[in-house]
C-alpha angles and dihedrals in degrees: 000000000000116000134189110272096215088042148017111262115127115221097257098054114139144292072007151256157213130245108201125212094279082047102247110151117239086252093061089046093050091056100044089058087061091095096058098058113096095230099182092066087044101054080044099056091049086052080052091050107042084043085067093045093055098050088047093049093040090046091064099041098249106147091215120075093187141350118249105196091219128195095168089251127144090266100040082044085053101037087056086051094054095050114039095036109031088033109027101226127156107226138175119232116221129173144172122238106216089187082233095103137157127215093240081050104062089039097052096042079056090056102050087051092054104039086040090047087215136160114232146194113207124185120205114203110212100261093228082060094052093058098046090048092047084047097049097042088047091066094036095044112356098248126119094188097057083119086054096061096027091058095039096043095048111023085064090060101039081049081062100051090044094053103027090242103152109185121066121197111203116170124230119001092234101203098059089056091050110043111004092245098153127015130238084257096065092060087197124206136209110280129172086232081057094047090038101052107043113005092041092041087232093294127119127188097257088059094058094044091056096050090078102199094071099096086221122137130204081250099061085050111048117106084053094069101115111215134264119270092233084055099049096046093047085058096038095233109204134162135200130191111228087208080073092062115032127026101271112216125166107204098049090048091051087047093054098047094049089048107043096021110033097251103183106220127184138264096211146014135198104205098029146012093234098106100188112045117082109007095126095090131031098238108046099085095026131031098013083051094047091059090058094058093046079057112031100016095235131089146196097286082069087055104052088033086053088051094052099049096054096053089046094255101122142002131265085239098048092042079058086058091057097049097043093052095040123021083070100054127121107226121224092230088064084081091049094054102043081054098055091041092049089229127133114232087244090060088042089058089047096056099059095048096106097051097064125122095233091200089075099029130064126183112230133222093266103044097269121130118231130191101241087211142000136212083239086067095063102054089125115035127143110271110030101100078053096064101024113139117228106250111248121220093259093083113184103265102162103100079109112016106219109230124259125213104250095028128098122223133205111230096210140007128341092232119086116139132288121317104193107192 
């Protein structure tokens, strides 16, 4: 397997990369073009916009002046601050309740509500769905959390129609800071093609439906039913990335709301050192993560490690650290969900055969499955020294995040066991 040589993404990492002739991924590109982008216009040019927005939305009466699809995690807590305090929008909070939850999540998503002072719509999916749905999709995808991104990436809209709420305010388009896969130029907005074809997997509702094996009812489905053309263009749907339009950046947006809004972060994680992103459902950083690494043979350890390197916080060598002690690692929520699913972890694995990527993976003699490489494998190769970053005075210092006067922590693992409402 080839890997970046200025981070740590293997050449089969998802939705997908490039790797250039220096051999710099797409992802690392993307980010060293970040010093060139006049930030200020463009900050100016999203107050302009949201401006707009307001008048229009105040003109007709409508209380809401935009819609935040919110989780409670460290961005959707962020993204509330901005704008009703740097921009002083109205919005409407709406989220979607994967009936996954965590403990840290629920009580960070309350918090966010009452420091915010927000209104939100929040849509509960029946527990016994959410596991059908996580069962089914295991054996059609290999993800256990389809229901997650399907409800988040389509409740929000159908909250818009409903309340003639035009503009939507989402955070970072993750796929650019992944993978590269559009440039700041580009200034990409949310689209259904977008939601369809990754978040949903390229499955709709109405697929499902017409597979009839699934054991899937319209009710099970329903809050992932994406609205009507007509519908969307009589609004006037439209949403916009913040990452456009600021320099996005994580971990400054995690310091700030465990400093100034009382964000509760993490003391330890099973499947990555970052301590503050993903802690508002049980699966995310574990499970779901897990998954990725039975298919692709990375996790999400590479991820955060990727993300690291390329703003100067750590080293290529100490982001294969990462990824050597965590992407392999079995989460304990594995056990809670094969409970709850009333699958065995051999008929888990099984189900999954057929997704592997089989050029990382080998199957042995003896039925095992084996990596075929490893980033930790690749410490060394020709070419790194030549497109090493300097390291920048922020260095990465939240393996254990020291504690901060005004902020909760969790003692212990984020995974517990499932937290309905």
């Amino acid at each position: 397997m080839h890997y970046c040589q200025r981070c740590v993404y293997p050449a089969n990492a998802r939705p997908g990369l490039v790797l250039d002739e220096h051999g710099v991924c797409s992802g690392c590109r993307l980010a060293e073009s970040r010093p060139s982008i006049d930030w200020s216009s463009r900050e100016k040019a999203l107050r302009d916009l949201l401006e707009e927005y307001k008048a229009r939305q105040r003109e007709k009466g409508n209380p809401y002046d935009c819609i935040i699809p919110v989780s409670g995690g460290k961005d959707s807590t962020y993204q509330v601050w901005l704008m009703r305090e740097r921009y002083g929008m109205n919005p409407l909070l709406v989220s979607y309740n994967h009936a996954f939850n965590t403990a840290i999540g629920i009580r960070n998503l309350t918090n966010l509500v009452k420091r915010m002072d927000c209104n939100l719509i929040r849509f509960t999916t029946a527990p016994g769905s959410a596991i059908r749905i996580a069962r089914h999709m295991l054996r059609k995808v290999g993800d256990v959390t389809w229901h997650y991104h399907a409800g988040i990436m389509t409740f929000p809209i159908r909250t818009a129609v409903q309340y003639d709420v035009p503009l939507i305010v989402w955070g970072e388009h993750g796929f650019s800071e992944l993978v590269g896969m559009h440039n700041y130029d580009d200034f990409v907005e949310f689209t259904k093609k977008k939601r369809q074809e990754h978040d949903m997997r390229g499955f709709e509702p109405e697929d499902i439906l017409e597979e009839g094996d699934s054991g899937l009812t319209r009710y099970d489905l329903a809050p992932f039913f994406y609205p009507n053309d007509e519908d969307i263009e009589r609004v006037g749907i439209r949403g916009i990335y913040l990452s456009n339009y600021m320099e996005w950046d994580g971990k400054k947006h995690a310091e700030f709301v465990i400093e100034n809004l009382g964000f509760e972060t993490a003391q330890s994680r099973e499947r990555t050192f970052n301590l503050y992103d993903k802690l508002d459902d049980i699966h995310a950083n574990g499970l779901h993560d897990y998954l990725k690494y039975l298919k692709f043979g990375y996790g999400r350890a590479t991820d955060e490690a990727s993300f690291e390197i390329r703003r100067g916080r750590m080293t290529r060598e100490e982001g294969i650290e990462m990824a050597a002690k965590y992407d392999a690692a079995r989460p304990s929520d594995m056990d809670i969900f094969l409970r709850e699913a009333g699958m065995t972890e051999a008929e888990f694995l099984s189900s999954i055969e057929h997704l592997r990527d089989t050029s990382i993976w080998e199957k042995t003699a003896d039925g095992k499955w084996r990596a075929r490489d490893s980033v930790a494998n690749h410490r060394n190769d020709p070419g790194v020294e030549a497109v090493r970053l300097p390291m920048g005075e922020n260095r990465t210092s939240y393996i254990r995040t020291p504690s901060r006067e005004g902020a909760r922590y969790m003692t212990g693992a984020v995974q517990t066991d499932y937290v309905i409402l």
